[in-house]
DRENZADO-135408 format. One record per atom (N, C-alpha, C, O): x, y, z. Coordinates in pm, whole numbers, plus 50000, padded with zeros to 5 digits. Layout:
XYZ/...
//
This chain:
336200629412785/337000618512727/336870606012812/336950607712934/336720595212771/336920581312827/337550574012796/338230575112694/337570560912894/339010551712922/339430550812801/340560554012768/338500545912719/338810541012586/339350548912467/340260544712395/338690561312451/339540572512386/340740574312418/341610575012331/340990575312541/342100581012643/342750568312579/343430572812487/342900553012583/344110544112544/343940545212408/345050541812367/343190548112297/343660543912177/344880550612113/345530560312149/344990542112004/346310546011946/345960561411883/344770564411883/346760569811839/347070583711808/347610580511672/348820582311655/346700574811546/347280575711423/347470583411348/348300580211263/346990594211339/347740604211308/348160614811318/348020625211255/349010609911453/350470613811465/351770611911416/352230600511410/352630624811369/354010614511305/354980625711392/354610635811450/356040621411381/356840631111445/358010615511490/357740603611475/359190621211542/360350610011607/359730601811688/360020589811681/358630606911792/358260599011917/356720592611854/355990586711935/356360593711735/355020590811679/355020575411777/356060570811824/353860570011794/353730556811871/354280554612023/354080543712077/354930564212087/354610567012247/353890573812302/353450585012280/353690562912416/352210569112503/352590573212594/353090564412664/352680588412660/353210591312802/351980592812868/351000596612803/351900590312996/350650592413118/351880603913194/353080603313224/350770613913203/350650625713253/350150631713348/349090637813334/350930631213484/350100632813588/350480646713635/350360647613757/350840656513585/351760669913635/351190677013626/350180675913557/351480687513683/350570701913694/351720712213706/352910709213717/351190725013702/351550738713696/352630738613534/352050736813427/353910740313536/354780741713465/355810736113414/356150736713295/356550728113536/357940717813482/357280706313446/357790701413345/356330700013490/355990685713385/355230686913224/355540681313119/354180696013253/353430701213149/354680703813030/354780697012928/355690716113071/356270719512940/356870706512885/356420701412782/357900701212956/358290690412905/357380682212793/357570681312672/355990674812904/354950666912785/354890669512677/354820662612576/354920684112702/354370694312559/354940690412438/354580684012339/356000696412480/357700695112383/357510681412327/357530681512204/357290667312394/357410655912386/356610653112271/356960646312174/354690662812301/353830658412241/353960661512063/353620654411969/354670676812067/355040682111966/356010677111855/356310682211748/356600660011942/357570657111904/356840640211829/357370629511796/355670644611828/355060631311835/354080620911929/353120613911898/354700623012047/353620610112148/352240619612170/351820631112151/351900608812213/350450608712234/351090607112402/351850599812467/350060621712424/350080624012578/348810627412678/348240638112699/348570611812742/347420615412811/347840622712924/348950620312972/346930633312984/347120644313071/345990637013202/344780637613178/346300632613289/345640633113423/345280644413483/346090650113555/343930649913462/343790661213605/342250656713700/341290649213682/342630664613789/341710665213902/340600666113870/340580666413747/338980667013937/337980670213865/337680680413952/337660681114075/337330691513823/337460708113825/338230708513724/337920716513635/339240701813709/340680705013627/341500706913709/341350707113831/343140709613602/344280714713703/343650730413678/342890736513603/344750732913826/344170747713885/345160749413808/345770739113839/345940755213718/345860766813624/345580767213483/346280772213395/344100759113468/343180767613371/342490776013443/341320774113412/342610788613564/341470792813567/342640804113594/342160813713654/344080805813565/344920814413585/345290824113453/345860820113351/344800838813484/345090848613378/344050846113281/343010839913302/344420851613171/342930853913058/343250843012988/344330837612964/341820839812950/341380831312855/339500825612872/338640826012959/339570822912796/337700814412888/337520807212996/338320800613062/336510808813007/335770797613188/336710783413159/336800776113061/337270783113273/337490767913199/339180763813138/339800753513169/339590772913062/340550774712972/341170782312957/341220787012843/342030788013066/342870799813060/344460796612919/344990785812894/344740808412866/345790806612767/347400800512854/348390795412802/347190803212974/348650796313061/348600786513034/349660781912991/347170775313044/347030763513066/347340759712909/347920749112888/346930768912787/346590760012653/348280763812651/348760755012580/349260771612691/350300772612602/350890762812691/352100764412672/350770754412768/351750747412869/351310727912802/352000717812815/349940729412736/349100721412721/348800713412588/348270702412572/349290722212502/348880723512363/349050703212322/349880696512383/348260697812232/348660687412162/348540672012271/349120661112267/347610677212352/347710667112455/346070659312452/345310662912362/345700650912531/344270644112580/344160645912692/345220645412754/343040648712766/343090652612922/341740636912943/341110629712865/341870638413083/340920628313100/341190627413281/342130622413342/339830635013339/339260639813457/339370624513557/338480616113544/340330622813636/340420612613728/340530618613883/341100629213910/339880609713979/339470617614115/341140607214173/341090595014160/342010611514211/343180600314263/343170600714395/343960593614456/342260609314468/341860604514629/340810590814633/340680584614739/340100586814512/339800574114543/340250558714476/340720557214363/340030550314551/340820538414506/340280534114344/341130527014291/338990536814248/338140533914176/339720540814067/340530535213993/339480557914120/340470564214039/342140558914020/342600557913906/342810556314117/344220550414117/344320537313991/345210535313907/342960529514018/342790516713961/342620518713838/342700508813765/342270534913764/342000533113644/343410538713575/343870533513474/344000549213638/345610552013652/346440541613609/347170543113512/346370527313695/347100520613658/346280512313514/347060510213421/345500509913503/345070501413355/345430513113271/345960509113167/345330526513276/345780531613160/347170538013160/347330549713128/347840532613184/349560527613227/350020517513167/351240517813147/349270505813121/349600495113051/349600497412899/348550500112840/350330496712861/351080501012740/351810511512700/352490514412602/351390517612832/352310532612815/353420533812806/353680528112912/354560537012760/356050538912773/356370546012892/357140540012968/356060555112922/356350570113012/355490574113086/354410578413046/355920573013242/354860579713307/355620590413370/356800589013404/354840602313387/355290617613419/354490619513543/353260619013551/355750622813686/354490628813738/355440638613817/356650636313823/354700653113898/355810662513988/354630664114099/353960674414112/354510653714167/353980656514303/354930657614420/355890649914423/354740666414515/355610666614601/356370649214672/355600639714682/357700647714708/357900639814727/356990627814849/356600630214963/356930620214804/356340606214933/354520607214863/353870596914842/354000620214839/352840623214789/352420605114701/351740595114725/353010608514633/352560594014495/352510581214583/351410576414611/353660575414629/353640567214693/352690562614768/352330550814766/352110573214854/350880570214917/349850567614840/348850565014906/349670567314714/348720568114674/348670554914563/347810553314476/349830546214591/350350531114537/350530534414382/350430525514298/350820548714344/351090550714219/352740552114187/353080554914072/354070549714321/355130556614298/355390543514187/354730535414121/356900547614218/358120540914081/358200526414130/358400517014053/358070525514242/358800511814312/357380503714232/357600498014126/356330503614274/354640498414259/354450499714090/353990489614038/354680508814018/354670507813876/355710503113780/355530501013660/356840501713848/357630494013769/357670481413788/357870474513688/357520475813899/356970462613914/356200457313851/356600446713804/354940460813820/354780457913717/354470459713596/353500454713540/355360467713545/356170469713402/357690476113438/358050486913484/358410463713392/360040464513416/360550474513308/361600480713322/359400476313152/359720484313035/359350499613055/359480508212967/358870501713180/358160515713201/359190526313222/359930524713319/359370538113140/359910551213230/359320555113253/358430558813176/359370558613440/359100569213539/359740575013571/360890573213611/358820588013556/360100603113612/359210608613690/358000606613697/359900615913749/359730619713910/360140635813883/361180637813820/359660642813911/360310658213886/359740665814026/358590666114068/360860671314078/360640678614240/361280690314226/361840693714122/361200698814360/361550709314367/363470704514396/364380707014318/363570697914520/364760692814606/365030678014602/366120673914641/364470672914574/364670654814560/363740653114637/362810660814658/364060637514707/364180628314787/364380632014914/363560632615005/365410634314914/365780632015049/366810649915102/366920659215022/367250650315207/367550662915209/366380673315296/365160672115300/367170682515355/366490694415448/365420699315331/364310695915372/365350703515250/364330709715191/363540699315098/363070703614993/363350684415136/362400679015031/361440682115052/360900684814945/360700683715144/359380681415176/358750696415149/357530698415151/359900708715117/359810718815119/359090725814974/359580722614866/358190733114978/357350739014846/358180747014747/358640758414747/358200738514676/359170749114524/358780757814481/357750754014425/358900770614462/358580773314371/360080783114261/361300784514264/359150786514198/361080793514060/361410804414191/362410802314260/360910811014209/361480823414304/362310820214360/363340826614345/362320809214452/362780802914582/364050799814508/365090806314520/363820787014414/365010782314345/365900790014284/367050785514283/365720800514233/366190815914161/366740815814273/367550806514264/366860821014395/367610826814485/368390819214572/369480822714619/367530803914600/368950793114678/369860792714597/370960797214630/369630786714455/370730780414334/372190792914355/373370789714344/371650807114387/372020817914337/371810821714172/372380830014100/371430818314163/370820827213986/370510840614032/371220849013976/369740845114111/369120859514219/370910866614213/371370877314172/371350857914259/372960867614322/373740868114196/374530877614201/373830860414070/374440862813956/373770874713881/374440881713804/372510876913902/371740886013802/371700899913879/370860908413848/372740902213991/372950911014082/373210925514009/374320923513961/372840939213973/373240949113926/374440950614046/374360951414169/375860950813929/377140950713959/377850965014029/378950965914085/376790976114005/377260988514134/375940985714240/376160987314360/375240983514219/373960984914354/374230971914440/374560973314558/374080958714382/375070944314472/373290939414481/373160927314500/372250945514473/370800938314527/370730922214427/371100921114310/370440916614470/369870902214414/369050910014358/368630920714400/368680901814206/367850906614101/366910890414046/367620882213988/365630887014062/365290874213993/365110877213836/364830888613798/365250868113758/365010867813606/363220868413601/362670859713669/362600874913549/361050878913591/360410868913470/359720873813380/360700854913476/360090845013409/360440831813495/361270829513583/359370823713425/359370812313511/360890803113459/360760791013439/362100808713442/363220802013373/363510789213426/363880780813344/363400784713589/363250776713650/362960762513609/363510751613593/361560770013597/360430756913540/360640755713424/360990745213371/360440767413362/361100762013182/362730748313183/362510736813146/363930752013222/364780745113215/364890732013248/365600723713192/363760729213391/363660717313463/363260709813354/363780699113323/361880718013266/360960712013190/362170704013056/362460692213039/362640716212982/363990712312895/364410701412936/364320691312867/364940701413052/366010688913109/364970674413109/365340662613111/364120677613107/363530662113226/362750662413030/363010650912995/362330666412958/362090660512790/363400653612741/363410641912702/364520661912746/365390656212697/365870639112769/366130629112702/365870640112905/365810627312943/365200618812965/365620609413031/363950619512914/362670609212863/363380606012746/363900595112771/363620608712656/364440611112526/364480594712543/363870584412514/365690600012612/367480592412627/366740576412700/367010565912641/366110575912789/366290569812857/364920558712750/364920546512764/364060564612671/363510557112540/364460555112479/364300544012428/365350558812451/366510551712351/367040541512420/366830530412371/367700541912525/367910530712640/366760520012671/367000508012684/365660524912680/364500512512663/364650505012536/364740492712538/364670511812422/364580503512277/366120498312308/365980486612343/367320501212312/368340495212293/367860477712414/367910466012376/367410483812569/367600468512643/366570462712710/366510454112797/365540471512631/363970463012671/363320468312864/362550464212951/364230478712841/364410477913028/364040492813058/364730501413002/362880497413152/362850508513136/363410516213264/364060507613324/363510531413356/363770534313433/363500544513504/363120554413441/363570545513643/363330555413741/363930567713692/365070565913735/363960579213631/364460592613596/363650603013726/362510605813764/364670605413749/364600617813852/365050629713844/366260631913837/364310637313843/365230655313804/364550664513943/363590659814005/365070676013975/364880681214065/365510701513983/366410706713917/364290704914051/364130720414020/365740728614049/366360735613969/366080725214177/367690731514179/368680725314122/369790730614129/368560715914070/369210709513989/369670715113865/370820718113833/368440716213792/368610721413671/368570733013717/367990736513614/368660745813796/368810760913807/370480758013821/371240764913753/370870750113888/372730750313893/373270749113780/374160756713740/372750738313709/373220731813585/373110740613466/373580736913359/372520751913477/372200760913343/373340768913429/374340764913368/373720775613509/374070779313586/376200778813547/377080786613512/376070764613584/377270763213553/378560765713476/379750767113504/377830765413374/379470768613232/380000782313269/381160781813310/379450794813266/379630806613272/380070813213391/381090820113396/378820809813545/378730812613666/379660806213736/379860811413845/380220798113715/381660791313785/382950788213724/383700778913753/383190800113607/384260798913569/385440800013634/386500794713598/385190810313781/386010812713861/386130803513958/386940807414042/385540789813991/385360787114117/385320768214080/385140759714166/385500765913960/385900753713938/386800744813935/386580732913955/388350751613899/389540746213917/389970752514063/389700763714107/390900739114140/391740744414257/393540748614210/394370749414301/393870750514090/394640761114055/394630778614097/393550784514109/395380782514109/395230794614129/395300802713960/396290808613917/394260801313901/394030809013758/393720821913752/393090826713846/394070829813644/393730843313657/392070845513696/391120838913653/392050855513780/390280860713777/389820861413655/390520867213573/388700856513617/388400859013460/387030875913505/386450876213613/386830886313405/385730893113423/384370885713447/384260873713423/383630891213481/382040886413509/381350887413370/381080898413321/381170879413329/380670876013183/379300884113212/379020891913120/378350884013324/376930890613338/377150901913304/376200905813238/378040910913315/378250925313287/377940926913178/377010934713156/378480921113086/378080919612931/376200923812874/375570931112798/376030913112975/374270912612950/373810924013017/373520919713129/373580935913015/373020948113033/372590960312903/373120961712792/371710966112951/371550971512789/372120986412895/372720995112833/372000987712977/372611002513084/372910998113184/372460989113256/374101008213191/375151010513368/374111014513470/374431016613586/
//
């Protein structure tokens, strides 16, 4: 694919988001699903990868090239092979950014920046741009710089200690990437919102989501029924008990 394929318009596409262009710089799972969802929803989503590709088309079955992880994370998208260790590559990053609505990217934090692609350098110039940022820990904090992955987050958030078998007490992880799926959920839905907020004030914005974030936030309604009010309220039962098919 080239520059020029890669910017044209996507006519026929229809869907709510028909006529947005997201640039796609994400890999493995929480940016990809999101795009996906997005693409399914309509935009036209150019996909940035490395040259080789992103490393997981070559994860689990499927063909040389094209593993099924990659097509189900992938589906409905444009890819287009950019080298972003050189300056030739960054430079074409940003021309095909211009007109884009949405740029997506989950590189470890400070990563982008160095590479004159962060939020501060692309919104400058385009004040109409959403950029989202998707991490394991944020910004800032003991574990930014620290490697995410769902396991990890499964067991800081405590999700591991809620999914605990209630006579044995062992931490139990949910044996899917639920993690990355939810982050992914969360950070589509607020591309959404924050395009509706662009069309309402012409103004676009920095969106930031973070992997423990959304593991708390799914987390919440159920897992802290006991531990939210400073009333002294009755103990309520452990709603997880419920979810077992055996004692």
């Amino acid at each position: 694919m080239n520059e020029r394929t890669a910017t044209q318009t996507a006519s026929a596409r229809t869907g709510p988001l028909s006529g947005f262009r997201i640039l796609d710089l994400t890999a493995n799972m929480t940016g990809p699903y999101a795009t996906m969802i997005l693409a399914e929803q309509g935009a036209e989503v150019v996909k940035i990868e490395p040259p080789g590709g992103e490393v997981i088309r070559s994860v689990g079955t499927g063909r040389p090239g094209l593993s099924v992880y990659f097509a189900n994370l992938n589906r409905g998208k444009r890819s287009i092979v950019v080298d972003l260790k050189k300056d030739a590559g960054r430079a074409l990053v940003r021309r095909l950014a211009v007109g884009a609505e949405v740029f997506v990217q989950n590189f470890r934090p400070g990563v982008i920046d160095e590479m004159g692609l962060g939020a501060e350098v692309m919104r400058a110039a385009d004040p109409a741009l959403v950029y989202v940022s998707i991490s394991g820990f944020g910004r800032i904090g003991p574990y930014a710089e620290a490697p995410a992955y769902d396991h990890v987050v499964q067991a800081l958030s405590g999700m591991a200690a809620r999914n605990a078998h209630p006579k044995v007490g062992e931490p139990a992880l949910v044996r899917h990437g639920v993690v990355d799926k939810t982050t992914g959920l969360l950070a589509s839905q607020a591309i959404t919102a924050a395009l509706l907020a662009r069309e309402r004030t012409g103004l676009g914005d920095h969106v930031e989501l973070t992997m423990v974030d959304a593991a708390l936030h799914y987390l919440w309604p159920d897992g802290m029924m006991n531990h939210t009010t400073l009333d002294e309220d009755p103990h309520l039962p452990d709603l997880g008990a419920g979810f077992r098919l055996t004692e």
